[in-house]
C-alpha positions in Angstrom: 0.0 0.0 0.0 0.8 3.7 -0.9 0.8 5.0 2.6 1.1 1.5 4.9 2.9 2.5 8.2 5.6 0.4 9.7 7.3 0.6 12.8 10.3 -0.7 13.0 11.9 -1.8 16.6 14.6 -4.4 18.4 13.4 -7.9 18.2 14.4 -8.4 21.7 11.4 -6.1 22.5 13.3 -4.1 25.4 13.1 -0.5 23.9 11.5 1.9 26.3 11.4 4.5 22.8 9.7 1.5 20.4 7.5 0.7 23.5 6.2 4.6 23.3 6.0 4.5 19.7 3.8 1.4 19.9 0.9 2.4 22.2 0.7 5.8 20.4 0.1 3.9 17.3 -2.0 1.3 18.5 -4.1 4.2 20.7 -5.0 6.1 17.3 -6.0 2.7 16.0 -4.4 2.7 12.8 -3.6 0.1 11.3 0.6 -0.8 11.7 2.9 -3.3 10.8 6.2 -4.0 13.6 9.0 -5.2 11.8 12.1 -6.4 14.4 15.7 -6.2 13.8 18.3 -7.8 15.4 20.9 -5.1 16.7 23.2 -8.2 17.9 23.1 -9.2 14.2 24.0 -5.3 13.6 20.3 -5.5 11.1 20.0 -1.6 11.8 23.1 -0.6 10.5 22.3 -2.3 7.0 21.8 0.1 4.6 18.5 -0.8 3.1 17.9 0.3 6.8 20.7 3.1 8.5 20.4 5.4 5.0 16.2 6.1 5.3 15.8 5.6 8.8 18.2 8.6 9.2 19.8 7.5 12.4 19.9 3.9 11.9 18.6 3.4 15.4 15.6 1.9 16.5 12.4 3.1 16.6 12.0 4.7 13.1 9.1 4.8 11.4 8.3 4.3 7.6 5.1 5.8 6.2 4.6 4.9 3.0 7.8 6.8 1.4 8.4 8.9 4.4 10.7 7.7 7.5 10.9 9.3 10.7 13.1 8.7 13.4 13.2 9.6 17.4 10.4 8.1 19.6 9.2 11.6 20.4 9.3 12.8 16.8 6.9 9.8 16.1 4.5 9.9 18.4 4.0 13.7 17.8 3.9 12.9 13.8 1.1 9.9 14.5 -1.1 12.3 16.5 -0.6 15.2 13.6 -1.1 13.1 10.7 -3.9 10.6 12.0 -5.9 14.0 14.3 -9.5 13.4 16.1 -11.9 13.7 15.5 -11.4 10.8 13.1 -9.0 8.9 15.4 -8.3 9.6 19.3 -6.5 12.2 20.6 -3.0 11.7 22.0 -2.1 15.2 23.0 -4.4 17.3 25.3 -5.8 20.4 23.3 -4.7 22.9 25.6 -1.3 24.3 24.9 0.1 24.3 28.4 -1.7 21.0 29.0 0.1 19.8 26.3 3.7 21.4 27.0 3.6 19.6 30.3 3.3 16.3 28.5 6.1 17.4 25.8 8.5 18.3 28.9 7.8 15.0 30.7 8.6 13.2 28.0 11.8 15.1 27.5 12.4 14.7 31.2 12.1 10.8 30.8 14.9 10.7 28.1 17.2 13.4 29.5 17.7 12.3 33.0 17.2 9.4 35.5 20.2 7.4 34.0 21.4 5.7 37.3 17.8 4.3 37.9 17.9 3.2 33.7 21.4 1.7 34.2 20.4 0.0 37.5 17.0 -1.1 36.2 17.0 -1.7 32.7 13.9 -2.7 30.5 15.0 -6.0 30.0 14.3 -6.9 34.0 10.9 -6.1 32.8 10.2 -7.3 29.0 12.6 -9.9 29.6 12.8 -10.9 33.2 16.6 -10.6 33.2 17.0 -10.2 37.3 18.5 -7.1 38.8 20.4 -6.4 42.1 19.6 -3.8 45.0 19.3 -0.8 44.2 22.4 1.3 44.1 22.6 4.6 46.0 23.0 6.9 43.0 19.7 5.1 41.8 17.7 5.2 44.8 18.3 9.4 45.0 17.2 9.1 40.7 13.8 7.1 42.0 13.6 10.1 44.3 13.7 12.4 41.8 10.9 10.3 39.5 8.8 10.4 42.6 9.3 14.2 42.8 8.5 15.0 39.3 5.7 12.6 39.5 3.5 13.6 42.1 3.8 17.1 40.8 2.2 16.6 37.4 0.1 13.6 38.5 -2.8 15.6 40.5 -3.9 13.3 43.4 -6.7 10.9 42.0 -5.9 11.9 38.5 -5.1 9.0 35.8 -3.5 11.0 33.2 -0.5 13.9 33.3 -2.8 16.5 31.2 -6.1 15.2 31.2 -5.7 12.7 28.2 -4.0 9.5 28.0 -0.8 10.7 26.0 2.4 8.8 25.0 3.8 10.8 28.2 1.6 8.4 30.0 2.8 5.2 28.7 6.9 6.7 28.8 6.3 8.0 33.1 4.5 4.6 33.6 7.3 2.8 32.0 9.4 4.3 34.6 7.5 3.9 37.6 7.4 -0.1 36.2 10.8 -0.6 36.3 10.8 0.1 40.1 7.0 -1.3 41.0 7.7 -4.6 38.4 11.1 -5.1 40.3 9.3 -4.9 43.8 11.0 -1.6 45.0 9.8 0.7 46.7 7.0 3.5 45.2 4.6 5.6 46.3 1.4 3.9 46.0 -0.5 6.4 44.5 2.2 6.3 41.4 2.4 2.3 41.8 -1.4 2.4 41.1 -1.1 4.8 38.5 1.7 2.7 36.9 -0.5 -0.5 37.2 -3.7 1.4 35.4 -1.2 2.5 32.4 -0.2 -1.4 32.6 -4.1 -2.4 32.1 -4.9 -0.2 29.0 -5.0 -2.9 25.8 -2.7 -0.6 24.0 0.2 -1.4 26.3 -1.1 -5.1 27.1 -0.6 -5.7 23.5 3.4 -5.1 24.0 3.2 -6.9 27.1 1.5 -10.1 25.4 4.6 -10.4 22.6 7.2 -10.2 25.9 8.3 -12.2 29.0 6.3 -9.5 31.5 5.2 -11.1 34.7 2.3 -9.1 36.9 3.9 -8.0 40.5 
């Protein structure tokens, strides 16, 4: 087809950015295809690959002729180039409402990198098993915790009033803590758990080794 999306991600399924890219695409309900690469088999550096996707990282996505790299850059293009009212929206309407999702989002893949390093994706998508939690990564959780509660308004379910890839990329975070049994705040563990439930993410979950804690 002309305009057929495909996303393109790591066949080991333990990308926090294809995981993002995934539930936005699957919460506008468009039809997608995922095709996996192998990075251990170097796939992404291929040319047919590294020259189109730009970066030659994973995610990029291909829409028809058109490639786009960046997680971020995707799920801002999906929610531009599929907008309600034919398909859910992703972004809140409100322009602060939805500058508070663009910073947490830039947040999540700026910072925290002792609590990333310490508890990696692949404890979750792949149950590899972790060890205590360093001190460096205890004071990042910390931090998570601090930015958290202050865009999460008590009782609320979403950071700006919409269920936005933001959403999916803080709960992620909060998982890697809550799915390894540390310590969390339980009003962000229960957030985290209701981002868990929505079929958009369950559908990643189902194609990896994720076990409920």
């Amino acid at each position: 087809m002309a305009d057929d999306l495909v996303l393109y991600g790591n066949d080991q399924l333990t990308s926090p950015y294809v995981f993002s890219a995934f539930v936005a695409l699957t919460e506008k309900r468009v039809p997608f295809r995922l095709e996996l690469l192998s990075l251990e088999r170097k796939q992404h550096e291929r040319p047919e690959y590294a020259d189109p996707s730009f970066t030659g990282k994973v995610p990029a996505l291909r829409h028809g002729e058109f490639w786009l790299a960046e997680s971020s850059a995707i799920d801002e293009y999906v929610e531009e180039a599929f907008p309600p009212p034919a398909h859910p929206r992703l972004y809140p309407e409100d322009p602060r409402a939805r500058a508070l999702v663009r910073m947490v989002q830039a947040f999540l893949r700026t910072d925290l990198l002792p609590l990333r390093s310490a508890r990696p994706t692949s404890s979750l998508f792949l149950g590899q098993p972790v060890s205590p939690l360093p001190a460096d990564a205890r004071a990042s959780a910390e931090r998570l915790f601090r930015v958290a509660e202050r865009v999460l308004a008590p009782g609320a379910t979403t950071i700006g009033g919409v269920f936005s890839p933001a959403d999916a990329d803080l709960a992620l975070m909060l998982q890697r803590l809550v799915g390894n049994g540390d310590p969390c705040p339980e009003r962000l563990a229960t957030y985290a758990r209701a981002v868990f439930a929505r079929p958009s993410v369950r559908a990643w979950l189902g194609r990896t080794r994720w076990r409920e804690r």
